[in-house]
DSSP file (Angstrom, degrees, kcal/mol; ACC not computed):
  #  RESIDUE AA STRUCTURE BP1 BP2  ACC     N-H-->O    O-->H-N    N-H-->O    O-->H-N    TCO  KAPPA ALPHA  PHI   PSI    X-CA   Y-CA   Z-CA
    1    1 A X              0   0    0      0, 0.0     2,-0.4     0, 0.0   103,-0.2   0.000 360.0 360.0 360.0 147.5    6.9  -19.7   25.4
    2    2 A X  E     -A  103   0A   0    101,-1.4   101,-1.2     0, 0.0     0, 0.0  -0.997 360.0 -94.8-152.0 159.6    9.2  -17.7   23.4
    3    3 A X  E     -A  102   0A   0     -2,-0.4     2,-0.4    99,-0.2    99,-0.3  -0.330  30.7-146.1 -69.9 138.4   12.6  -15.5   24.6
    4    4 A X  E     -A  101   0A   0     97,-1.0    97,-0.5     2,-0.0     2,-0.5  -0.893  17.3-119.8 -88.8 141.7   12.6  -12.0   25.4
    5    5 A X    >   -     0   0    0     -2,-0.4     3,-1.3     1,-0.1     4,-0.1  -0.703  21.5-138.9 -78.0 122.3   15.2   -9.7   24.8
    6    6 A X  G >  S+     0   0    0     -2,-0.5     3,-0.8     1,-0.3    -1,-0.1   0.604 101.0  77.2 -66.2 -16.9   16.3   -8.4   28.2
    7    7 A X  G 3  S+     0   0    0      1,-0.2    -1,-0.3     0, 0.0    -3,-0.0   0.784 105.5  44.9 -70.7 -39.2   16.6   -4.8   26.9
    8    8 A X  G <  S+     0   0    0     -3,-1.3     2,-0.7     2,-0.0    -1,-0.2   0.329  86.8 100.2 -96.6  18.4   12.3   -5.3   27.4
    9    9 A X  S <  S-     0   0    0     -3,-0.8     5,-0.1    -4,-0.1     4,-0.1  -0.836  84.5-107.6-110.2 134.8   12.1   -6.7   30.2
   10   10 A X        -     0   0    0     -2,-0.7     3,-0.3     1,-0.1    -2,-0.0  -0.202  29.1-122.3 -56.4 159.8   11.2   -4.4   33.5
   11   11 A X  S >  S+     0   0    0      1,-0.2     3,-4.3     2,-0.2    -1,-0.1   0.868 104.2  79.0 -63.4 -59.5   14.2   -3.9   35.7
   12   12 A X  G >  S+     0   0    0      1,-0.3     3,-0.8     2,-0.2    -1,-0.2   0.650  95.8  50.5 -15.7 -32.8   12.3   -5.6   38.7
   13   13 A X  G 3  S+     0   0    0      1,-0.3    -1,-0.3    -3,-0.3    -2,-0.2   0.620  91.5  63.3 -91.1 -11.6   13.1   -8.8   37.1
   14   14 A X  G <  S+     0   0    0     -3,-4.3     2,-0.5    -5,-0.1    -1,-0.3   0.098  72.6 125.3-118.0  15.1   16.6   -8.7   36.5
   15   15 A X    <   -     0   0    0     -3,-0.8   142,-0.2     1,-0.1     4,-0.0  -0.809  50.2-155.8 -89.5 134.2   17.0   -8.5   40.8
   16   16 A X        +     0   0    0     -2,-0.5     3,-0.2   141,-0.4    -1,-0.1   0.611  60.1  88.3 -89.5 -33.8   19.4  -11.5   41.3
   17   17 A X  S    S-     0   0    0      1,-0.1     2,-0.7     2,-0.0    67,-0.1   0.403  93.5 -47.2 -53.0-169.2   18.2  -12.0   45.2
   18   18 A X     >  -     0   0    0      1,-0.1     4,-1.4    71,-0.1     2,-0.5  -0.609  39.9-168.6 -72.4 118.2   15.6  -13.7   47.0
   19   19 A X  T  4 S+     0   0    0     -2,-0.7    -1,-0.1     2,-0.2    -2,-0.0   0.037  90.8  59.1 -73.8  33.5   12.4  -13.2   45.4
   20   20 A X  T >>>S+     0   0    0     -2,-0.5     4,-3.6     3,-0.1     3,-1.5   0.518 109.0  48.9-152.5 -72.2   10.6  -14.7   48.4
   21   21 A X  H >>5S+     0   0    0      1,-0.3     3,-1.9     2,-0.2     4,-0.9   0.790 110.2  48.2 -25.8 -93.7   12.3  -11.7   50.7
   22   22 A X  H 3X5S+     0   0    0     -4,-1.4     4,-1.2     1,-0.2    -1,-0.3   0.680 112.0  47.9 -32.5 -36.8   11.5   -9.1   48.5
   23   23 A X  H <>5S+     0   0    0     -3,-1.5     4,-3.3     1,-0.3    -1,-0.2   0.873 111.3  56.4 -93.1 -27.6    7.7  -10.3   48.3
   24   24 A X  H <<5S+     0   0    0     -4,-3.6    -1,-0.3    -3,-1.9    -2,-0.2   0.741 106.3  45.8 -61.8 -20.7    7.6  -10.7   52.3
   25   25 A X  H  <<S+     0   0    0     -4,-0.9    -1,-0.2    -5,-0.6    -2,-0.2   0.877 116.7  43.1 -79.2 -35.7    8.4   -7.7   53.1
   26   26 A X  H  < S+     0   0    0     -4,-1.2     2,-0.4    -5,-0.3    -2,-0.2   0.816 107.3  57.6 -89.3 -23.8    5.9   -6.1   50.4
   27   27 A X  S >< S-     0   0    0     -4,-3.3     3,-1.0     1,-0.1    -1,-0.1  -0.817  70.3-149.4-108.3 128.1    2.6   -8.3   51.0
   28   28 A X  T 3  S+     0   0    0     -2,-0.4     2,-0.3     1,-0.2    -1,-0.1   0.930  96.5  35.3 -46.5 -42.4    1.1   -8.4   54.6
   29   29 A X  T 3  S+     0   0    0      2,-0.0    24,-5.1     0, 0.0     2,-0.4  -0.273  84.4 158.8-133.2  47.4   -0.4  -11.9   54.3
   30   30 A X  E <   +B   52   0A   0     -3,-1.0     2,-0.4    -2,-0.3    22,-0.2  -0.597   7.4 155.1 -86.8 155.3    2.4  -13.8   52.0
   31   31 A X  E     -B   51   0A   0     20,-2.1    20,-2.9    -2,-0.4     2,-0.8  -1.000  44.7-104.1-171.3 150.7    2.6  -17.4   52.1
   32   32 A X  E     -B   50   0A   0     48,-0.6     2,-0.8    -2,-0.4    18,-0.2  -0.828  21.6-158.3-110.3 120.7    3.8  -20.5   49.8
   33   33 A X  E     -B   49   0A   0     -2,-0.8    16,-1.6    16,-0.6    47,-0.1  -0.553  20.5-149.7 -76.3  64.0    0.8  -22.5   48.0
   34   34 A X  E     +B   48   0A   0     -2,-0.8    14,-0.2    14,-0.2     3,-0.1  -0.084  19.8 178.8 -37.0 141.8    2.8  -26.0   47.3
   35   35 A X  E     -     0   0A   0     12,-3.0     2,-0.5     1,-0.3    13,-0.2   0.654  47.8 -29.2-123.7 -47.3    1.4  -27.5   44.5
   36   36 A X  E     -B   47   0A   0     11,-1.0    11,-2.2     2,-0.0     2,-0.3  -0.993  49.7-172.8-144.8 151.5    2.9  -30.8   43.3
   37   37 A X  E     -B   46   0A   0     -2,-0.5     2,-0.3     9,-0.2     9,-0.2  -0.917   9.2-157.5-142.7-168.4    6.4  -32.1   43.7
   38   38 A X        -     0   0    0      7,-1.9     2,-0.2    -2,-0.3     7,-0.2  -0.854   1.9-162.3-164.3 153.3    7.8  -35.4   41.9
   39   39 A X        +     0   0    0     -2,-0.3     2,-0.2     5,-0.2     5,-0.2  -0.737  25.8 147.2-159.5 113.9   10.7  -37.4   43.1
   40   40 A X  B >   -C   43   0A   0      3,-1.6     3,-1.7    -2,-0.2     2,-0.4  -0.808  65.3 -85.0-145.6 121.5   12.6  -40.2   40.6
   41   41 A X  T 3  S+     0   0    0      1,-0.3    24,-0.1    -2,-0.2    26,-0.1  -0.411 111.6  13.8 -50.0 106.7   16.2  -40.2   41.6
   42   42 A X  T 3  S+     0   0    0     -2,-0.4    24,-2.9    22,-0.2     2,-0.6  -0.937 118.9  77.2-111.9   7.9   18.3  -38.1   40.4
   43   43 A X  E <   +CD  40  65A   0     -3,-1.7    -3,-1.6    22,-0.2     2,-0.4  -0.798  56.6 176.9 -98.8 106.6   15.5  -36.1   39.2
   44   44 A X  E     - D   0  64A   0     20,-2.2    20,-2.8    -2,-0.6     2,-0.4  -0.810   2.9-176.8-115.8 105.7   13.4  -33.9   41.6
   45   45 A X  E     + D   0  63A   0     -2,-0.4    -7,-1.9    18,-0.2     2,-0.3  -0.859   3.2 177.5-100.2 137.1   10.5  -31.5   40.6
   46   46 A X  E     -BD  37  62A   0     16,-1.4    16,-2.1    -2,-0.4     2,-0.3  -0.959  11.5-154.6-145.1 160.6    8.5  -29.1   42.8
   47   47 A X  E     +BD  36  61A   0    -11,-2.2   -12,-3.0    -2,-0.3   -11,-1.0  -0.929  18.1 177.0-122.0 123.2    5.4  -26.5   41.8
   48   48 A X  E     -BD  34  60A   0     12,-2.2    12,-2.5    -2,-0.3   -14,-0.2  -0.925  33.0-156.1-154.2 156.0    4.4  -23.4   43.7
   49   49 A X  E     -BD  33  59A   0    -16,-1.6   -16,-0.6    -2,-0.3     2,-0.3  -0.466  21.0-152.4 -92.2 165.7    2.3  -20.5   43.7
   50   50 A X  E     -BD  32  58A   0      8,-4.8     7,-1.7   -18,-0.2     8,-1.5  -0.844  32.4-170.2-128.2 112.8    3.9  -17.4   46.1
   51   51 A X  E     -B   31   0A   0    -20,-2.9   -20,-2.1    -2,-0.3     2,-0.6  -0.487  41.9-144.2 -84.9 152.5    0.8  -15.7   47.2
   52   52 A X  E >  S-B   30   0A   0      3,-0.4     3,-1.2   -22,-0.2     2,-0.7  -0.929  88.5 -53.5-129.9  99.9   -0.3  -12.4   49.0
   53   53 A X  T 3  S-     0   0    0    -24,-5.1    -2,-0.1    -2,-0.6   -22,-0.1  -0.528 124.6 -17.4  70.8-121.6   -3.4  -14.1   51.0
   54   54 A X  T 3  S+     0   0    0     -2,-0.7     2,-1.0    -3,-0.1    -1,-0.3   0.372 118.2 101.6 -89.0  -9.3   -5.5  -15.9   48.0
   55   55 A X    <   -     0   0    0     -3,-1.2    -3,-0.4     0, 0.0    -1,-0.1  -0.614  63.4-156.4-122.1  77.9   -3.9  -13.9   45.5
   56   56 A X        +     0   0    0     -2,-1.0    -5,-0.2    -5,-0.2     3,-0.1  -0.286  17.4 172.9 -66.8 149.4   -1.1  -15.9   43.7
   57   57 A X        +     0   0    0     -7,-1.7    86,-0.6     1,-0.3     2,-0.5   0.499  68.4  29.7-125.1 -46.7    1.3  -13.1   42.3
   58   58 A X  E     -DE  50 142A   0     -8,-1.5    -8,-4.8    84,-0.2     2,-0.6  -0.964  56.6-157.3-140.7 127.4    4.0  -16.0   41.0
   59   59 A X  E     -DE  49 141A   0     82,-2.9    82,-2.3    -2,-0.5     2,-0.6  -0.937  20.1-177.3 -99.4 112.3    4.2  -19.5   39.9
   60   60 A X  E     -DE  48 140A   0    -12,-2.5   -12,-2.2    -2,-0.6     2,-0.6  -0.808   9.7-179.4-102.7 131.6    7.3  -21.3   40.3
   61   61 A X  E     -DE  47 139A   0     78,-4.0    78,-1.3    -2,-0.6     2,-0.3  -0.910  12.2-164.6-131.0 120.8    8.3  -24.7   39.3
   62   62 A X  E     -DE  46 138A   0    -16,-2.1   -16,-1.4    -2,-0.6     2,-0.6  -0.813  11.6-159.8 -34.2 103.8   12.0  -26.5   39.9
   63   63 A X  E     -DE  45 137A   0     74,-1.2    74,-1.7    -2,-0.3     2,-0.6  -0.976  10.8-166.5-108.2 117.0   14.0  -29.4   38.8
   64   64 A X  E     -DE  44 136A   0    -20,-2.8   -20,-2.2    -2,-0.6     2,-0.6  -0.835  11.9-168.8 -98.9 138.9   16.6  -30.7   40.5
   65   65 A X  E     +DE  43 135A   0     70,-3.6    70,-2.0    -2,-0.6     2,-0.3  -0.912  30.5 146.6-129.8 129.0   18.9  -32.8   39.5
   66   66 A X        -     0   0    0    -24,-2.9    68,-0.1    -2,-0.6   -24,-0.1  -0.925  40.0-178.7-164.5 127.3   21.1  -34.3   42.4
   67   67 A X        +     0   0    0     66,-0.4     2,-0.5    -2,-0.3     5,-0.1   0.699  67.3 111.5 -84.8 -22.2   23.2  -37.4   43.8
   68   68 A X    >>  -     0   0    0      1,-0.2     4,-2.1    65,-0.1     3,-0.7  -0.283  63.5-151.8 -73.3 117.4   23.8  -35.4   46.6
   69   69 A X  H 3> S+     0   0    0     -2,-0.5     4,-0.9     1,-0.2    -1,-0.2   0.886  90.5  46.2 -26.3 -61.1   21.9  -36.8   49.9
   70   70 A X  H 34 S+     0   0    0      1,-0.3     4,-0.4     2,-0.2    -1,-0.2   0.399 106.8  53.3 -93.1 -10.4   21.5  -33.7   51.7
   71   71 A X  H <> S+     0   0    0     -3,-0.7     4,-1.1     2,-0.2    -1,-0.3   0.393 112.0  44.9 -97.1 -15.2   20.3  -31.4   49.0
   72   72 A X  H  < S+     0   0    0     -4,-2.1     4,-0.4     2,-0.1    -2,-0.2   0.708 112.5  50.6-103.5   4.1   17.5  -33.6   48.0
   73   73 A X  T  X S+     0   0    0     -4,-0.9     4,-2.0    -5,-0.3     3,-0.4   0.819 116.2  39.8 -78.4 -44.4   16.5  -34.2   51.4
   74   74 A X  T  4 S+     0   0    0     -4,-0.4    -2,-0.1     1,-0.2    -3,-0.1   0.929 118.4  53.0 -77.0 -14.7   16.5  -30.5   52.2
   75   75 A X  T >< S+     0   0    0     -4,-1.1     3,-0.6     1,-0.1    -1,-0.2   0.732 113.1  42.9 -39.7 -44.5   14.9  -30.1   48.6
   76   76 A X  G >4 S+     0   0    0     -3,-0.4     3,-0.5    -4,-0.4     2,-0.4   0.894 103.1  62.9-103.4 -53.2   12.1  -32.7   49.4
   77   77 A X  G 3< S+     0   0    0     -4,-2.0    -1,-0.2     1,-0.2    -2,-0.1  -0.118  80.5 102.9-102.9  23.3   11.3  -31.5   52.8
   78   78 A X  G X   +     0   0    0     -3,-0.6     3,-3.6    -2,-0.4     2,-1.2   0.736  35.3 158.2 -44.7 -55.1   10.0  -27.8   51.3
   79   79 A X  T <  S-     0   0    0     -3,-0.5    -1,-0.2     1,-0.3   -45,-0.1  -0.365  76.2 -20.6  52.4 -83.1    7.0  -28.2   51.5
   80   80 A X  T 3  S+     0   0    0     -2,-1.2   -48,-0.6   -47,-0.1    -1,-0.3  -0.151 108.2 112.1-136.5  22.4    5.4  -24.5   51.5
   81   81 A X  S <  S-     0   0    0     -3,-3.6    -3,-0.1   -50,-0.1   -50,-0.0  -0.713  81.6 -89.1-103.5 156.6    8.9  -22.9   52.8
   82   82 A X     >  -     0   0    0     -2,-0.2     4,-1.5     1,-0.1    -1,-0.1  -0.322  25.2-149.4 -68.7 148.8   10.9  -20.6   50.4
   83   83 A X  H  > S+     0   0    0      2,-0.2     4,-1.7     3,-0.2     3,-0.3   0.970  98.8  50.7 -44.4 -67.4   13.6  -22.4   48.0
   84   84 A X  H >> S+     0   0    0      1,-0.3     4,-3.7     2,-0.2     3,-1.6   0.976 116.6  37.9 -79.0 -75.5   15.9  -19.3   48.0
   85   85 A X  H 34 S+     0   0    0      1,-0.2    -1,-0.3     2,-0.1    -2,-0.2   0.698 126.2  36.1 -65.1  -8.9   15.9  -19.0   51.8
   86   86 A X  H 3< S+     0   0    0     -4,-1.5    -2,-0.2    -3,-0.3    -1,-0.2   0.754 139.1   3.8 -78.8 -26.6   16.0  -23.0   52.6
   87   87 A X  H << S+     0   0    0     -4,-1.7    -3,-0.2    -3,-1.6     4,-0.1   0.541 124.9  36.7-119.5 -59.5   18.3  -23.9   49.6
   88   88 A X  S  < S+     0   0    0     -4,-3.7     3,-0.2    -5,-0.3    -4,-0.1   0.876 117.7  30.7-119.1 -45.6   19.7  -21.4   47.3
   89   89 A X  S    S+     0   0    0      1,-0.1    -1,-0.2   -72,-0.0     3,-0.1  -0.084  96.5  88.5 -83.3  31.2   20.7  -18.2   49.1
   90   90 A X  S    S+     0   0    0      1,-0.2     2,-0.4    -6,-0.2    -1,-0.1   0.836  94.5  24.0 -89.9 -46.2   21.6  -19.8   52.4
   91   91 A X  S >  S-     0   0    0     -3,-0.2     3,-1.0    -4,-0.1    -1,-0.2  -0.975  76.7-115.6-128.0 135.9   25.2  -20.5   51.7
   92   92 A X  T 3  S+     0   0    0     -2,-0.4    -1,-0.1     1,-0.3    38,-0.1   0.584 103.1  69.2 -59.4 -32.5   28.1  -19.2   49.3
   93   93 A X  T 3  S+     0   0    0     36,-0.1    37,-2.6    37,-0.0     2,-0.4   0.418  79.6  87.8 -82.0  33.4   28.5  -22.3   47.2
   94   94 A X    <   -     0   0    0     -3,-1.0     2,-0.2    35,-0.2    35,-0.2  -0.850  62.3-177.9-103.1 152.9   25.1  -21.8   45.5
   95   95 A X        -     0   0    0     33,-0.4    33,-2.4    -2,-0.4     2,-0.7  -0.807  19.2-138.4-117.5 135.7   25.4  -19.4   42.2
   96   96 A X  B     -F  127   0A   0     31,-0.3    31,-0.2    -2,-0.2     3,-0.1  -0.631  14.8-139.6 -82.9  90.9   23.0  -18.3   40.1
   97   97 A X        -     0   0    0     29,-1.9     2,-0.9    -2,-0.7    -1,-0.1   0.359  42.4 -65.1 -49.2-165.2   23.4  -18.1   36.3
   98   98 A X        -     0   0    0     28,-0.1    -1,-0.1     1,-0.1    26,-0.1  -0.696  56.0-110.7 -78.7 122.5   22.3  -15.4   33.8
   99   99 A X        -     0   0    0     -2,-0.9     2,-0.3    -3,-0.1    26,-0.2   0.018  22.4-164.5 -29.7 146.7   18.4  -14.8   33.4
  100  100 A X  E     - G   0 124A   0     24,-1.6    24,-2.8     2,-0.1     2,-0.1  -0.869  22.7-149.2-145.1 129.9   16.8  -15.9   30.0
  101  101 A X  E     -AG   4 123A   0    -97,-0.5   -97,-1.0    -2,-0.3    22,-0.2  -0.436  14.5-161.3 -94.6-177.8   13.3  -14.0   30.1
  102  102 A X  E     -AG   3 122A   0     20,-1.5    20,-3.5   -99,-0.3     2,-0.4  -0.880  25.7-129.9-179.0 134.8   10.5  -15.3   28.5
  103  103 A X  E     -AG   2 121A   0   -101,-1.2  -101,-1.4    -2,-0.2     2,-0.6  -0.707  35.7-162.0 -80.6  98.2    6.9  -14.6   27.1
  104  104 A X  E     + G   0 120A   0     16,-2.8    16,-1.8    -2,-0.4     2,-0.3  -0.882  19.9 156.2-114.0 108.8    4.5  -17.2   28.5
  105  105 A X  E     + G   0 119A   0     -2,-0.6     2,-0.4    14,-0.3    14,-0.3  -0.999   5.4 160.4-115.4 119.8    1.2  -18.1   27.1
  106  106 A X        -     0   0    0     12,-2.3     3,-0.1    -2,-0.3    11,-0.1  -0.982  47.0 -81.0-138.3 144.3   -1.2  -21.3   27.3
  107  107 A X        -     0   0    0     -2,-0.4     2,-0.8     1,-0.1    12,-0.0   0.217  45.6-118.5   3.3 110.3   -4.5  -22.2   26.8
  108  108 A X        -     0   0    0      1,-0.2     7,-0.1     2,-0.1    -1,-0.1  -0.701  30.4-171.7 -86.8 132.6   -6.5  -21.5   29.7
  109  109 A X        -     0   0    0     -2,-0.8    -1,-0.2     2,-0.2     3,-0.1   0.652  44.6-103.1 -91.0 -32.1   -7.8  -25.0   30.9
  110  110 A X  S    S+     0   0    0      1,-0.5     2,-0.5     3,-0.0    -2,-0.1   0.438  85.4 119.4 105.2  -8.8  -10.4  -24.1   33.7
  111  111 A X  S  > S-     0   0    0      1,-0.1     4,-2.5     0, 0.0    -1,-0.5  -0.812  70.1-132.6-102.4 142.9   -8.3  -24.9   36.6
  112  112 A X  T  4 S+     0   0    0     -2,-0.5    -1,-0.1     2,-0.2    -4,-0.0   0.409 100.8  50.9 -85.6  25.8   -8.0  -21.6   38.3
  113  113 A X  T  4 S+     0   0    0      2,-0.1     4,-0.4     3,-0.1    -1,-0.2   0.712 117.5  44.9 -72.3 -59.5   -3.7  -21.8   38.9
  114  114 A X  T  4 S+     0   0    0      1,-0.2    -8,-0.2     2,-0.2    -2,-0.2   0.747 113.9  45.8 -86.5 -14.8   -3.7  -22.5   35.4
  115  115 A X  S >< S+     0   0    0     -4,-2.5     3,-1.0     1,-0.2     4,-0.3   0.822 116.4  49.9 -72.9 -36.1   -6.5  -19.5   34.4
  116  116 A X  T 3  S+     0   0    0     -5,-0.4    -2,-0.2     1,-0.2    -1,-0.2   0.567 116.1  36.2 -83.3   2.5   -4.6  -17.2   36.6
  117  117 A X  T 3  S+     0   0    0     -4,-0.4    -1,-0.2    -3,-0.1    -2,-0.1  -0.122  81.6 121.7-141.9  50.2   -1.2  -17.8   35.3
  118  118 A X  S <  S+     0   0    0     -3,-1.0   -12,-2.3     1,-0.2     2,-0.3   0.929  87.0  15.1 -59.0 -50.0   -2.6  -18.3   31.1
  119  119 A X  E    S+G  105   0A   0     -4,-0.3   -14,-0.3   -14,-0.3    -1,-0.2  -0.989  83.2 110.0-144.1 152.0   -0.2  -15.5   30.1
  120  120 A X  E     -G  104   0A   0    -16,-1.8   -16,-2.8    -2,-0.3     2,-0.4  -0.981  58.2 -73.8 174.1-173.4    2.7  -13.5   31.6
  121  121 A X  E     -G  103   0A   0     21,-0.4    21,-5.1    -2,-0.2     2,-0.3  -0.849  48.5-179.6-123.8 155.8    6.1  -12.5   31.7
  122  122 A X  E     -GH 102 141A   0    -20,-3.5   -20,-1.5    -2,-0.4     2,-0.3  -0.835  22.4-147.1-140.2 170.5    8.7  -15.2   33.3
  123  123 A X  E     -GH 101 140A   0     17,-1.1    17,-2.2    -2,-0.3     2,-0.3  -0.994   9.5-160.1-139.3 128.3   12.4  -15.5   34.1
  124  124 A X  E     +GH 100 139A   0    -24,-2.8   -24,-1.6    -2,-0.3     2,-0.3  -0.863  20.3 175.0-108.7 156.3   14.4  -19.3   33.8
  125  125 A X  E     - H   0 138A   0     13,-1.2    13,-1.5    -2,-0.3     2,-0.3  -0.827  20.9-143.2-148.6 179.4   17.9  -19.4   35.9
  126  126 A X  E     - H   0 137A   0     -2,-0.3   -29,-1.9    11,-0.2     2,-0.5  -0.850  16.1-170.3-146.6 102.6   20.2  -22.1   36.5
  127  127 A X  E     -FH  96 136A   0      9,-2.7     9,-0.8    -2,-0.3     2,-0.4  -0.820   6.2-177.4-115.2 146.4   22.0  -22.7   39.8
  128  128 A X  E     - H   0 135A   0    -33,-2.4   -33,-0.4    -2,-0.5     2,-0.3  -0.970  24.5 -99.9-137.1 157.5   24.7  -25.0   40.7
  129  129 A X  E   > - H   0 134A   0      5,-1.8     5,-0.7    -2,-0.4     3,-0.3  -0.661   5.7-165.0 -62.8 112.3   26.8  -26.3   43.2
  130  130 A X  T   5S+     0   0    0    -37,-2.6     3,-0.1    -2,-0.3    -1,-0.1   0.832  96.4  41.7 -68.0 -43.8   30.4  -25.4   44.0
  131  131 A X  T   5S+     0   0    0    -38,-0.2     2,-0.4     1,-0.2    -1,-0.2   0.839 128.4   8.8 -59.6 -45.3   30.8  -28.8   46.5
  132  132 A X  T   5S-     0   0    0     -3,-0.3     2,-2.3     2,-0.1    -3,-0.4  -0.961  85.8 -98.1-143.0 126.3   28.9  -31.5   44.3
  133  133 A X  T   5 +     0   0    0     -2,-0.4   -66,-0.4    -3,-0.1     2,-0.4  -0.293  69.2 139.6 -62.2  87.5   27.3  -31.6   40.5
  134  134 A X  E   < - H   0 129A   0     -2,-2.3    -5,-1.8    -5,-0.7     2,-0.3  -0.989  29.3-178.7-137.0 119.7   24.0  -30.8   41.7
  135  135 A X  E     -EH  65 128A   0    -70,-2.0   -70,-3.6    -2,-0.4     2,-0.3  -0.747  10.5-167.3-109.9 162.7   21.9  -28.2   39.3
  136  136 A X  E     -EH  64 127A   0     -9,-0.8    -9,-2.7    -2,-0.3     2,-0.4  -0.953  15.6-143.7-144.1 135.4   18.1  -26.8   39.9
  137  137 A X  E     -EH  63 126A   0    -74,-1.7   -74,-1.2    -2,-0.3     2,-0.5  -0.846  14.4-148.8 -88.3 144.7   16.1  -24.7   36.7
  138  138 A X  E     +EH  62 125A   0    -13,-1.5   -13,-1.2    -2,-0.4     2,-0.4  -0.963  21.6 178.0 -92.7 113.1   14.2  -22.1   37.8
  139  139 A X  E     +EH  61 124A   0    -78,-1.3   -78,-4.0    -2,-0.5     2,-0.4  -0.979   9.7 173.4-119.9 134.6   11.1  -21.3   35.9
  140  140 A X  E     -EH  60 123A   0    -17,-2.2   -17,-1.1    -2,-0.4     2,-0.5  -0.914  13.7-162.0-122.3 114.2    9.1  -18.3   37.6
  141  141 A X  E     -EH  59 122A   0    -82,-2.3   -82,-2.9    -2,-0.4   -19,-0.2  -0.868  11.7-157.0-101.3 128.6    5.9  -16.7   35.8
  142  142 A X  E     -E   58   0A   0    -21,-5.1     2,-0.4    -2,-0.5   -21,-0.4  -0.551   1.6-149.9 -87.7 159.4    5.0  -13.3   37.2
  143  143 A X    >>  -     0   0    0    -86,-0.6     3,-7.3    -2,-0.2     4,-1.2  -0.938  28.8-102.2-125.6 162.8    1.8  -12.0   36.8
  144  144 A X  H 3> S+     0   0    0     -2,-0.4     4,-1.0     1,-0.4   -87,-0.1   0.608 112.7  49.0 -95.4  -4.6    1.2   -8.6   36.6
  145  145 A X  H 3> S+     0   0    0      2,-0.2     4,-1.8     1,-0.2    -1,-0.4   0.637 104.7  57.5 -84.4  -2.9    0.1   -7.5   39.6
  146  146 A X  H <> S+     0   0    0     -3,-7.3     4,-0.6   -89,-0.3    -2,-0.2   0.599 104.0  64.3-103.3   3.3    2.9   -9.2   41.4
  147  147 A X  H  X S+     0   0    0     -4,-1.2     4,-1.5     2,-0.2     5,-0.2   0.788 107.4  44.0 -67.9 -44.9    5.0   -6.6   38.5
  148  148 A X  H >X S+     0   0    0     -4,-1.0     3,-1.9     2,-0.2     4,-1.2   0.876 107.9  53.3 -76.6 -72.7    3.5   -3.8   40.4
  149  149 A X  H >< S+     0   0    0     -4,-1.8     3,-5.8     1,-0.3     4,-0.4   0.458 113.8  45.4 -14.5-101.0    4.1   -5.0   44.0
  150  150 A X  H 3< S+     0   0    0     -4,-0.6    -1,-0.3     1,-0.3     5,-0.2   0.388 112.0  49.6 -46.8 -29.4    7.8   -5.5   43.3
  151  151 A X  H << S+     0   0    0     -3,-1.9    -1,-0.3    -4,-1.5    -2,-0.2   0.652 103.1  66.4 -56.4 -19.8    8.3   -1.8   41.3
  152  152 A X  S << S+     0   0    0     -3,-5.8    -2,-0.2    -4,-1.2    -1,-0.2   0.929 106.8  36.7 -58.9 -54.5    6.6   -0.2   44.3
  153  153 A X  S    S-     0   0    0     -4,-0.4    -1,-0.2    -5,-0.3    -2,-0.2   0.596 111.0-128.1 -94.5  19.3    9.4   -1.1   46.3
  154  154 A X        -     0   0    0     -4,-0.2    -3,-0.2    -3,-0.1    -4,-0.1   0.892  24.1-154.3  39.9 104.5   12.4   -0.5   43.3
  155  155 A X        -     0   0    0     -5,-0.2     2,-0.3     2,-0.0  -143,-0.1  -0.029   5.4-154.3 -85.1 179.4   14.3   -3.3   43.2
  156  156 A X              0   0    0   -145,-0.1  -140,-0.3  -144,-0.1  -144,-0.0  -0.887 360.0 360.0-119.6 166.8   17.5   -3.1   42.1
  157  157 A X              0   0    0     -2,-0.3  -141,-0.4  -142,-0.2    -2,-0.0   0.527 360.0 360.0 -27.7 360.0   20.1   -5.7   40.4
């Protein structure tokens, strides 16, 4: 991985909303592929593709880190339902840090998640909680067709 300069980074990226909205609206047949989660308290991981049919457009993976009961129960109990709308854009005390973009490349392995998302362009965020010290990282790698979807429909910030 290596930083991007946000001055190169498509506009698309830099929309601060729900990606998971945006991408329902624009694919007929979207749906969230869970791929692994992890749980050792206070530290919570989950992996997922966001797909249009078979066709993963975005891999997201999570960490939470949280004391709080009621965010790592609704955290944990995700399962193939959106972050944003269960989680992070449901209620006012959630905020969203600044983007840091990012250049993503690895080895392609053979597994096809990990051939289909070998190189791309990705976004990390940071959000935390007004109520309770409870943070989640964001890391999302786009791939470049799911770069067209979301310029088809012109995002803005």
């Amino acid at each position: 991985m290596s930083i991007i300069n946000e001055a190169l980074v498509p506009e698309v990226l830099k929309y601060r909303g729900s990606l998971t909205r945006v991408l329902k609206s624009a694919c007929s047949n979207f749906n969230i592929q869970a791929l692994s989660q992890s749980k050792q308290s206070p530290f919570y991981m989950r992996e997922v593709l966001l797909c249009d049919g078979e066709a993963p457009l975005v891999w997201a993976k999570s960490y939470l880190s949280s004391n709080d009961v009621a965010t790592v129960q609704a955290f944990l109990q995700l399962q193939g339902k959106s972050l944003g709308e269960q989680l992070l854009f449901t209620e006012g005390s959630v905020s969203r840090g600044d983007y840091q973009f990012i250049s993503y490349r690895r080895l392609r392995s053979g597994s096809r998640i990990q051939n289909d998302f070998c190189e791309g362009i990705g976004r990390v965020s940071k959000f935390s909680w007004q109520e309770h010290p409870t943070t989640l990282m964001l890391l999302e790698v786009f791939r470049y067709d799911a770069l067209n979807v979301l310029e088809e429909i012109k995002l803005s910030k």
